[in-house]
N, C-alpha and C positions, 0 to 999 in steps of 0.2 A: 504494500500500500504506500502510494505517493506521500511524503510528510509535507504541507504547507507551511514552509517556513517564511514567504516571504508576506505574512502580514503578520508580524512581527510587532507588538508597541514601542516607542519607545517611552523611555521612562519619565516621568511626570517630572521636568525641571523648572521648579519655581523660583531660581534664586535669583532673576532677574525682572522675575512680574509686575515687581515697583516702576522701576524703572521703564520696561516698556510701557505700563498705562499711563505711568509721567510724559510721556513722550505724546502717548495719543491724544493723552488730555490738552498739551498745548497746541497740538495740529488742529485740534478743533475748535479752540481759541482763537486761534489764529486763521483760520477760513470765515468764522463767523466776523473779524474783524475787518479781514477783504469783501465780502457779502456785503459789509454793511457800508464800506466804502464805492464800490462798485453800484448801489442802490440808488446812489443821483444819476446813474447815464439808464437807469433800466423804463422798460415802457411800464404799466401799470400791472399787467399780467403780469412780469417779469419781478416786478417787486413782491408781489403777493407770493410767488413760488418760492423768492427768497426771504421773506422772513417766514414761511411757514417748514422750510428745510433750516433755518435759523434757529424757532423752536426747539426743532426736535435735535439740533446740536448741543440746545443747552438739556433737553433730555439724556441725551449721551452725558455730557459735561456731569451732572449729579449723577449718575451709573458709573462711572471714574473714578467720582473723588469715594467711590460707597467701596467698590471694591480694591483702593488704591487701600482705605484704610483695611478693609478684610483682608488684606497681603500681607500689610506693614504689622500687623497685630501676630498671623500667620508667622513670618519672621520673628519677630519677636518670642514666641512661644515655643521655638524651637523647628518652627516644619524647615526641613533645611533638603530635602528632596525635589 
């Protein structure tokens, strides 16, 4: 019998999770900052798409900081995998 080896996990590394959602937290910061600059050349449709994708940036934005701290505590407690 054939062994499937090649789906395989790899192992759950968390030691950098801060860090990356630091990272996506300010990209999204930072698009919402061009959106909102970019918002004087747009027609009226175009504004309405973008503060309704603005929204949901800053719903991203608090899902971030929620599980930036459920990491940093994570860390802290020891998960080091």
């Amino acid at each position: 019998m054939e062994e499937n080896n090649h789906y395989r996990t790899n192992p759950d590394d968390r030691s950098d999770n801060v860090e990356k959602l630091q990272d996506m937290l300010q990209n999204t910061i930072e698009n919402i900052e061009e959106a909102q600059d970019s918002i004087q050349f747009a027609t009226e449709e175009e504004k309405s798409l973008i503060e309704a994708k603005n929204k949901r940036r800053e719903e991203s934005i608090q899902a971030f900081r929620s599980e930036i701290q459920d990491e940093a505590n994570s860390r802290e407690n020891g998960f080091n995998k």
